[in-house]
C-alpha positions as CSV (number, residue, x, y, z in Angstrom):
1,X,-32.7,-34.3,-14.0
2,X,-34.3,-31.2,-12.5
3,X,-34.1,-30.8,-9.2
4,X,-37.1,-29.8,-7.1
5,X,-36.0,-28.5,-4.2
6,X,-38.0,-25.1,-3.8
7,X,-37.8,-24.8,-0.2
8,X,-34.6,-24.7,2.5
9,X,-34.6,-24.8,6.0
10,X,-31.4,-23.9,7.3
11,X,-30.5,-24.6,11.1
12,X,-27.6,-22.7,12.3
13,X,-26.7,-19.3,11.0
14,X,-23.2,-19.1,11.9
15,X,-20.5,-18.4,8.9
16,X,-21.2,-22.4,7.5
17,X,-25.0,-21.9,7.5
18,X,-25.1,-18.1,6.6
19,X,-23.0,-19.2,3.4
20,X,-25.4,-21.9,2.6
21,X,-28.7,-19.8,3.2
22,X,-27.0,-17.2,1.2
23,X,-26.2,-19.4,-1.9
24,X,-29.7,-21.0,-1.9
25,X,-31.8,-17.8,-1.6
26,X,-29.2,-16.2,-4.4
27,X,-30.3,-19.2,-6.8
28,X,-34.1,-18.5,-5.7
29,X,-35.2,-21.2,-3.6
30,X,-36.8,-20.1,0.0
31,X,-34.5,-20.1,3.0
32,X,-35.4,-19.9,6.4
33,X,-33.2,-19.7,8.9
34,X,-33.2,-20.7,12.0
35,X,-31.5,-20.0,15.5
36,X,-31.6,-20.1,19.5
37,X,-32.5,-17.0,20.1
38,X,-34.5,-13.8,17.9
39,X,-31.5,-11.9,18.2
40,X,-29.1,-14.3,17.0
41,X,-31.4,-15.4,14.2
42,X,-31.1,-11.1,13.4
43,X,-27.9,-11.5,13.4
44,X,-27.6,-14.6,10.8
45,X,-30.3,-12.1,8.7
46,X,-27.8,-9.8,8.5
47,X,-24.7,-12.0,7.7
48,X,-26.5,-14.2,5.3
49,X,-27.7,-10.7,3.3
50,X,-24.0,-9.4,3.7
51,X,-22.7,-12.0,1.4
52,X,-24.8,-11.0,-1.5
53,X,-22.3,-10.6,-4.5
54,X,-24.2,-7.2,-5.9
55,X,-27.2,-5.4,-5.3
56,X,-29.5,-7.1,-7.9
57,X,-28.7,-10.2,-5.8
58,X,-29.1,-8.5,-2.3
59,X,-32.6,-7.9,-3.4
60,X,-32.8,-11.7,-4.4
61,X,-31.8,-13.1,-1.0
62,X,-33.9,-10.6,0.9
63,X,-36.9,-11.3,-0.9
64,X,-36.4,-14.8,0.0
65,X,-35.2,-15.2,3.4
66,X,-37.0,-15.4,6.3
67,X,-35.7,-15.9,9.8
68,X,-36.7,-17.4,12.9
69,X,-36.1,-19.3,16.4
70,X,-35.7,-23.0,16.8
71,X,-37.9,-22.6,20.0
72,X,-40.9,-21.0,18.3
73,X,-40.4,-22.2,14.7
74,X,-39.2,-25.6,14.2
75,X,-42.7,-26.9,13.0
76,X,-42.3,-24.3,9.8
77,X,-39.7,-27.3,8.4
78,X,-42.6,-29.5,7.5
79,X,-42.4,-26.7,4.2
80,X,-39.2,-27.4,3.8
81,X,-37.6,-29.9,0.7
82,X,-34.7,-29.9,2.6
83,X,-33.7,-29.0,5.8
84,X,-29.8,-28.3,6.8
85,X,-28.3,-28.4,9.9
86,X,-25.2,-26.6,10.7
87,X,-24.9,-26.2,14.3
88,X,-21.3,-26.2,16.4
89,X,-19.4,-29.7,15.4
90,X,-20.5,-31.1,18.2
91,X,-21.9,-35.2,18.0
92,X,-24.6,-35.0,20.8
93,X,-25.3,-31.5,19.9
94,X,-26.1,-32.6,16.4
95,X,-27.7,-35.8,17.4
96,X,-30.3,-34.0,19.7
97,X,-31.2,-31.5,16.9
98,X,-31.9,-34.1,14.3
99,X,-34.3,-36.1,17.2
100,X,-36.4,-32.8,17.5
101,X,-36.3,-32.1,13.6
102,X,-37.7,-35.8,12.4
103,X,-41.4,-35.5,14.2
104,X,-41.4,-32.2,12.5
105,X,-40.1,-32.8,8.8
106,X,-42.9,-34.0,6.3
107,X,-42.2,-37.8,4.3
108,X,-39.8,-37.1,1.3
109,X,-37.9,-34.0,3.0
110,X,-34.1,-34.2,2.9
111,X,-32.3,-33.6,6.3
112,X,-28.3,-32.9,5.5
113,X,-25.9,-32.7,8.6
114,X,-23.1,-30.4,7.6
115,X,-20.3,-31.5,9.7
116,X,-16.3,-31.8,8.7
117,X,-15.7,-35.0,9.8
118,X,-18.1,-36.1,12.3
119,X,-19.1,-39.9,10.8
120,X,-22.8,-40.0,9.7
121,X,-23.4,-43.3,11.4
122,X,-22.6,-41.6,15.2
123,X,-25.1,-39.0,14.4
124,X,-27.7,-41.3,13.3
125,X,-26.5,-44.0,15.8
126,X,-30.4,-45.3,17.1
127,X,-32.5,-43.2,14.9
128,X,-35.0,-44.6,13.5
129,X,-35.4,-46.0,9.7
130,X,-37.4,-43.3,8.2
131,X,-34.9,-40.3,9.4
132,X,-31.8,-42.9,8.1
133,X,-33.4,-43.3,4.9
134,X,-33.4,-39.5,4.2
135,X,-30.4,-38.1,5.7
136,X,-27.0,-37.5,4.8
137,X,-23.7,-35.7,5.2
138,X,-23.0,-32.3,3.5
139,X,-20.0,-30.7,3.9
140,X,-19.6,-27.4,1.9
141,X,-16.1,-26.1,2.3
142,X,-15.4,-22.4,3.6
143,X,-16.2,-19.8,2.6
144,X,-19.4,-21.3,0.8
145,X,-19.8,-18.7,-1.7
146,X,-16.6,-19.4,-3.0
147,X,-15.2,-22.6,-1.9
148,X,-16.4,-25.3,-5.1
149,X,-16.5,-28.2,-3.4
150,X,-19.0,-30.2,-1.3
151,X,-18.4,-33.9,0.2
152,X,-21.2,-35.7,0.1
153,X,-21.6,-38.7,2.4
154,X,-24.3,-41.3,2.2
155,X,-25.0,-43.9,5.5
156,X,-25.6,-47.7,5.0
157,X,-29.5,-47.0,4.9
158,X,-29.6,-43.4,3.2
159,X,-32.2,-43.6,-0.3
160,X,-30.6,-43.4,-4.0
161,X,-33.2,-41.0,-4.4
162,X,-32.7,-38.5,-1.4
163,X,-29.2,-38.6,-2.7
164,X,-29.6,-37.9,-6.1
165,X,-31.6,-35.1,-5.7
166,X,-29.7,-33.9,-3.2
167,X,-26.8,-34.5,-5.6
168,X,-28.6,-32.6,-9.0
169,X,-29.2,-29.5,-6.2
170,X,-26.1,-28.3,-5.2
171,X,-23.8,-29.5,-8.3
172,X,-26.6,-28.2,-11.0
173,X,-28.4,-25.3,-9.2
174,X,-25.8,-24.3,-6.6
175,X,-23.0,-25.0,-9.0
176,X,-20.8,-26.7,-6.7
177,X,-18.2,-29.7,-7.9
178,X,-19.1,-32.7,-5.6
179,X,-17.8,-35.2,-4.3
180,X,-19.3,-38.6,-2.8
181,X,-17.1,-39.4,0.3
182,X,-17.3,-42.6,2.1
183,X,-18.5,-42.4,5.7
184,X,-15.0,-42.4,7.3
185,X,-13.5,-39.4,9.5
186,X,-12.7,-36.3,8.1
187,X,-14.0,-37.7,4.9
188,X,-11.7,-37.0,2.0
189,X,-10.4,-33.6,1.5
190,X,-9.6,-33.1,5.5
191,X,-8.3,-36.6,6.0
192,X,-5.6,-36.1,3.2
193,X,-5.2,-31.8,3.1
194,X,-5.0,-31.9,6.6
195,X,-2.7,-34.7,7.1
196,X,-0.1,-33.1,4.8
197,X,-0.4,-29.9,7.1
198,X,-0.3,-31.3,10.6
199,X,2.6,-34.3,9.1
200,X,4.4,-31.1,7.8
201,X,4.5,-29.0,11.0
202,X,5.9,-32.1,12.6
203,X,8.2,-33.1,10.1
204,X,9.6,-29.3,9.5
205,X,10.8,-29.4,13.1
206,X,13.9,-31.6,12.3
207,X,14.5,-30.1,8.9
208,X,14.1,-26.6,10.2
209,X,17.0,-27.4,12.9
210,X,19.4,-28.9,9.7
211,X,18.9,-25.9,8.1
212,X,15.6,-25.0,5.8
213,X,14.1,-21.9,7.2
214,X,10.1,-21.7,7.1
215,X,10.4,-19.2,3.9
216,X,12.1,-22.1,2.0
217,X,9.4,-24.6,3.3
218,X,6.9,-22.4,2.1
219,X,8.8,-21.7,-1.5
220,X,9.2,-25.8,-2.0
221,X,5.6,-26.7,-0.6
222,X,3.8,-23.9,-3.0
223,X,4.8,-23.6,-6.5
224,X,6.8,-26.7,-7.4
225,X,3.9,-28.7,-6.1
226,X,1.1,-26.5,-7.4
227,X,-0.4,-25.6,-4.4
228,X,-1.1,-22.1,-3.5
229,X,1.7,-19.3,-2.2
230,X,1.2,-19.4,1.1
231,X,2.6,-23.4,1.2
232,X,2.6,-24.9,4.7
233,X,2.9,-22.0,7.1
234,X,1.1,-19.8,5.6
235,X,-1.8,-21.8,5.2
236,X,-1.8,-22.6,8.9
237,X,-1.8,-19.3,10.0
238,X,-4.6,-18.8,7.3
239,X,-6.8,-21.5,9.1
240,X,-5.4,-20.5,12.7
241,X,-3.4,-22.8,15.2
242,X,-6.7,-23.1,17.2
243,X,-8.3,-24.8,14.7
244,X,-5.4,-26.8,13.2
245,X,-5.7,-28.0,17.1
246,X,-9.4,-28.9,16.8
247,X,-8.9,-30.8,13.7
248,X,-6.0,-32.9,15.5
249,X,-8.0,-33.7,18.3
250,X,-10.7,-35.1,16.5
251,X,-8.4,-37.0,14.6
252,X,-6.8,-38.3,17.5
253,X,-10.2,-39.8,18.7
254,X,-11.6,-41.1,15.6
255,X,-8.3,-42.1,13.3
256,X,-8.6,-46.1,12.9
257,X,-5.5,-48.0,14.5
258,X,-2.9,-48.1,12.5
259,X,-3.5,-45.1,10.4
260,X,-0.4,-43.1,9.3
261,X,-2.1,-40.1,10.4
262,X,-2.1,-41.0,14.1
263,X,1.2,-40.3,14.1
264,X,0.9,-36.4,14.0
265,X,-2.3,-36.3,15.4
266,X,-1.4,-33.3,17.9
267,X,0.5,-30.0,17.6
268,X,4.3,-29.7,17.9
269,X,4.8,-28.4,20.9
270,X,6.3,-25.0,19.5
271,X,2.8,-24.9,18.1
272,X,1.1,-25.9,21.2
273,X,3.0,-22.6,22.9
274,X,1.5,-20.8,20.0
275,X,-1.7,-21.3,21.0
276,X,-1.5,-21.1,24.4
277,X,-0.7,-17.8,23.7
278,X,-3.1,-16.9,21.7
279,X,-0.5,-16.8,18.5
280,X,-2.9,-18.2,16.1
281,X,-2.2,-16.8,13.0
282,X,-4.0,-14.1,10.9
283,X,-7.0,-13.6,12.6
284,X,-4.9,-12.9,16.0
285,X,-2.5,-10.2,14.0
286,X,0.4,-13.5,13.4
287,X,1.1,-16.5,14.0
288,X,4.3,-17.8,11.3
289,X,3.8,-14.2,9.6
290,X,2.8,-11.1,10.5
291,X,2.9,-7.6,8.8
292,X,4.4,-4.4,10.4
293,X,4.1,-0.8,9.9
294,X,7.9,0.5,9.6
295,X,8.5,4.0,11.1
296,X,8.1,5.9,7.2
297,X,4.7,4.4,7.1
298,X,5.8,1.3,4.8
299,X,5.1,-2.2,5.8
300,X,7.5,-5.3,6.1
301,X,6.6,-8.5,6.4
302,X,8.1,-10.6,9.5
303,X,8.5,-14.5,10.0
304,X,8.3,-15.6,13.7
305,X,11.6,-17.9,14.8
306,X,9.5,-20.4,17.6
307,X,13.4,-21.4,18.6
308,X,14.4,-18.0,20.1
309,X,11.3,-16.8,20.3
310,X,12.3,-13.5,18.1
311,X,10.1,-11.8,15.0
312,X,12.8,-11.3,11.8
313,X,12.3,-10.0,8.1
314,X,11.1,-12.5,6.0
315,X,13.7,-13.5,3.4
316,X,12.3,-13.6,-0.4
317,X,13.3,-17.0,-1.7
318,X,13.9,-18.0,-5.5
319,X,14.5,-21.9,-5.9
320,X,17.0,-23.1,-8.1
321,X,15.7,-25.3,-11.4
322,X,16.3,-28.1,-10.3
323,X,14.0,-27.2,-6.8
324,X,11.1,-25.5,-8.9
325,X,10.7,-29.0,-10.5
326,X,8.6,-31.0,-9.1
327,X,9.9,-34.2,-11.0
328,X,13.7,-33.1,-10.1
329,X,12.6,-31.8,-6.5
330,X,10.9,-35.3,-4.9
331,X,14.8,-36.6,-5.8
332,X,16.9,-33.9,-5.5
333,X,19.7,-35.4,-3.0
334,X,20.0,-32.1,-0.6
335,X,18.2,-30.5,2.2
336,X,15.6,-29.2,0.1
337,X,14.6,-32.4,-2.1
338,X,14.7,-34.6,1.8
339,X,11.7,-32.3,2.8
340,X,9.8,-32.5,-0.2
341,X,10.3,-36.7,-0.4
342,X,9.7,-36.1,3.4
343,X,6.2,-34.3,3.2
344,X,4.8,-34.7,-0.1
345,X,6.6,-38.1,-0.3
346,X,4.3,-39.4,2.5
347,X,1.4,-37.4,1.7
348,X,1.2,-39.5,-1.9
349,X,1.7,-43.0,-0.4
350,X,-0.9,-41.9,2.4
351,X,-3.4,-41.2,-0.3
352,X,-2.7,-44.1,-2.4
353,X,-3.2,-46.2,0.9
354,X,-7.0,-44.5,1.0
355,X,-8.6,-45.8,-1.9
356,X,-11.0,-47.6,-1.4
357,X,-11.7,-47.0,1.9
358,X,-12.5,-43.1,1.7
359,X,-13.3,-43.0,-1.7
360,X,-14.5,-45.6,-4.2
361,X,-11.4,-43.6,-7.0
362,X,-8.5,-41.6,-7.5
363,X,-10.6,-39.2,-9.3
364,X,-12.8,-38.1,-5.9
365,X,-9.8,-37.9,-4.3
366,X,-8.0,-35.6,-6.5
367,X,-11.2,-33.7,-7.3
368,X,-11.5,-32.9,-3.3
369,X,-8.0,-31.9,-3.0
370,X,-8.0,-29.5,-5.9
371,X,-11.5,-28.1,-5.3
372,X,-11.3,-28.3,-1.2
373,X,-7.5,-27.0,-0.9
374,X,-6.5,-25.4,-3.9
375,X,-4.1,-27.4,-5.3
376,X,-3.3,-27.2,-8.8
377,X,-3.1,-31.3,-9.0
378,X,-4.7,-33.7,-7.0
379,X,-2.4,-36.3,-5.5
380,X,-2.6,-39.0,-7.8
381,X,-2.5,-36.2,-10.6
382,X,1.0,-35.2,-8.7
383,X,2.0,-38.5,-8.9
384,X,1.4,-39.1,-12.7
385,X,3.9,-36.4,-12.7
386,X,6.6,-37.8,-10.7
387,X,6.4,-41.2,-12.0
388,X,4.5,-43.6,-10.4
389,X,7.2,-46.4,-10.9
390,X,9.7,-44.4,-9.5
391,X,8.0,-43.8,-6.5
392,X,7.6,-47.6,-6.2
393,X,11.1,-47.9,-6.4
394,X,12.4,-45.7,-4.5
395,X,9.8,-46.8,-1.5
396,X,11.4,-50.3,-2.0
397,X,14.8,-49.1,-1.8
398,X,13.8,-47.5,2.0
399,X,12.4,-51.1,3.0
400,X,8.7,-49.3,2.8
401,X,5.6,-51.3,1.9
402,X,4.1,-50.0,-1.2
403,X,0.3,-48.3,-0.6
404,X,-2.4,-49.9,-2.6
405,X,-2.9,-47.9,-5.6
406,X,0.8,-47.7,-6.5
407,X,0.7,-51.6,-6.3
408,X,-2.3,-52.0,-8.4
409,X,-0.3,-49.2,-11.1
410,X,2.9,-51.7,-10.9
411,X,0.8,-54.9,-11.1
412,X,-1.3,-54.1,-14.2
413,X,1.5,-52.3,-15.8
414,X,0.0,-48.9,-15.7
415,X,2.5,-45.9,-16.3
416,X,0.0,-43.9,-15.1
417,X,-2.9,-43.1,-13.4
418,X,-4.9,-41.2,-16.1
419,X,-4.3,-41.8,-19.6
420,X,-6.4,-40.5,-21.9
421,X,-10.2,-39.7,-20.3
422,X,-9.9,-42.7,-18.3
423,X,-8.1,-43.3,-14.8
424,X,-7.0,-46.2,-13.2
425,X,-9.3,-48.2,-10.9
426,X,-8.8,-49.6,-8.0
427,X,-9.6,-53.7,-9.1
428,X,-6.9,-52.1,-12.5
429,X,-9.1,-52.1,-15.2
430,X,-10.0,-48.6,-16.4
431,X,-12.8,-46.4,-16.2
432,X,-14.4,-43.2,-18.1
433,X,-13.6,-40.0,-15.9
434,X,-17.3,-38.4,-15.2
435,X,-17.9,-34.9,-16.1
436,X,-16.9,-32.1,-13.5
């Protein structure tokens, strides 16, 4: 299917929608932009055309942006194939965008709402059927010009055909790997990614105090589990406290009962003095890490102790075998292999606990994870390589329940959850795995 999107109306030119216009004027659709004010939609000119990748590109995106105010120029969307809106993640400030945008949009026009984690059915909560029918959820992942994946979430009422062409747009003009997401908070690659980060920051607390240091954390939660080298603190400091923050709080409010993740819903509160603060992360000069200028002019790289209080060299750490492993790590009876049973342990059985109510398979799940986050495996990918039935039993040994997918694995008999090009389902039959 070719898809016919030729013209893009993008609402919100903040990093999210500059990333978006830039990609769609790059594969030569129109863009317009548009924004509260002439200076700020100036401003989103000039940080949609500083993400061109070369200069042959440059004069692409230039040629087909155009810019203007919400104020003066909203009626231009009735051009538009599809118009995105990626305003602050705020629910009333979305809902009152998309009441002014429907009167102005032409039959057939797509309306997206790229939000995080904000459900579709709050946004659309009393729209009327025609704006229901042709809006969804699309959630490109930062930075949009590099980040693959995009979540795409359809409501009760949204069309097979708005989605579908929405669908054949970003994943075969935009090239992006998508994903459909159920209409559930965070979606899928938050709900899971960032439960692993905010369960780990909480979790490291009584580890740290018998012994690990956060350079070990880092070392176990990076390589042995294929996820990339700056593991659990690093990461955080890459996304900054403040936002880590955000994301709890809106998982706090919308998290059903019961949910594992409610749990560490909230910063520690070493992290909590972190960001009051304003000891973020990168972006504030440290927050876990920070580098130094040393007196000859070299540089040294510091880890921040939230105990005392104090900045120290990092330490390099090399893991033993039987730590690099992840097989050997998950059951490893020391300080090291607790963590990682700990953290990851949880993080698996918390996935396996999600299907189907996020996602209709493992594959979406894993696809999100490894496209969203980085990893190297997605988590039922990670758990093929454990051993599913080992995991089984060692959650029986603990008195735990055992999550649904791994129950569905031991009932059918699976080994795995992929053999072959095929995965596992969640009724336990098994199904082709689409193409990426």
């Amino acid at each position: 299917m070719t898809s016919d999107i030729r013209s893009i109306t993008v609402i919100g030119g903040g990093t999210m929608g500059s990333g978006i216009a830039a990609a769609c004027a790059a594969a030569e659709r129109n863009v317009l932009v548009l924004e509260a004010t002439r200076d700020l939609a100036e401003a989103a000119r000039a940080r949609v055309a500083a993400l061109a990748v070369d200069a042959a590109e440059a004069a692409r995106i230039a040629e087909r942006l155009t810019v203007g105010t919400i104020g003066d120029d909203l009626g231009l969307i009735g051009d538009s194939d599809w118009i995105c809106e990626a305003v602050i993640e705020k629910l009333e400030v979305k809902r009152d965008l998309l009441r002014r945008i429907e009167p102005k949009r032409r039959d057939g026009s797509i309306v997206s709402t790229n939000t995080s984690g904000i459900p579709l059915h709050d946004i659309l909560e009393g729209a009327p059927e025609r704006q229901r029918r042709d809006t969804l959820v699309t959630h490109f992942f930062n930075p949009v010009r590099l980040m693959r994946l995009i979540e795409i979430v359809s409501g009760d009422d949204t069309s097979p055909e708005a989605h579908d062409k929405l669908v054949h747009f970003v994943h075969d003009v935009l090239g992006k790997g998508v994903v459909d997401a159920k209409d559930t908070p965070n979606f899928i690659g938050n709900r899971i990614g960032c439960f692993w980060i905010l369960a780990g920051l909480h979790k490291a607390v009584a580890h740290r105090a018998a012994g690990l240091t956060i350079e070990t954390i880092d070392a176990l939660m990076s390589a042995p589990v294929g996820i990339p080298s700056t593991g659990l603190y690093g990461l955080a400091d890459l996304i900054g406290l403040d936002v880590m923050d955000s994301i709890a709080r809106n998982l706090a409010a919308t998290l059903p009962e019961g949910d594992a993740g409610r749990a560490f819903a909230s910063l520690p509160a070493a992290e909590a003095a972190m960001v009051a603060r304003g000891q973020l992360g990168r972006k504030t000069g440290g927050g876990y890490y920070r580098v130094k200028r040393t007196p000859d002019g070299g540089k040294v790289k510091e880890v921040y102790d939230s105990t005392t209080g104090t900045w120290s060299p990092a330490a390099r750490v090399t893991l033993s075998p039987v730590h690099a492993d992840l097989a050997s790590l998950m059951f490893a009876d020391d300080a090291e292999g607790r963590f990682a049973w700990d953290l990851l342990g949880d993080t698996l059985v918390y996935a396996a606990d999600l299907v189907p109510e996020i996602a209709d398979d493992v594959v979406s799940i894993d696809r999100a994870l490894r496209w969203g986050f980085a990893w190297t495996r997605g988590p039922f990918e990670l758990l093929d390589r454990i051993g599913p039935a080992r995991v089984v039993a060692r959650l029986r040994a603990e008195g735990r329940a055992v999550p649904h997918m791994l129950a569905v694995a031991e009932r059918v008999g699976a080994a795995t959850f992929y053999e072959g090009d095929t995965y596992l389902t969640a009724e336990g039959g098994r199904a082709p795995i689409a193409p990426e």
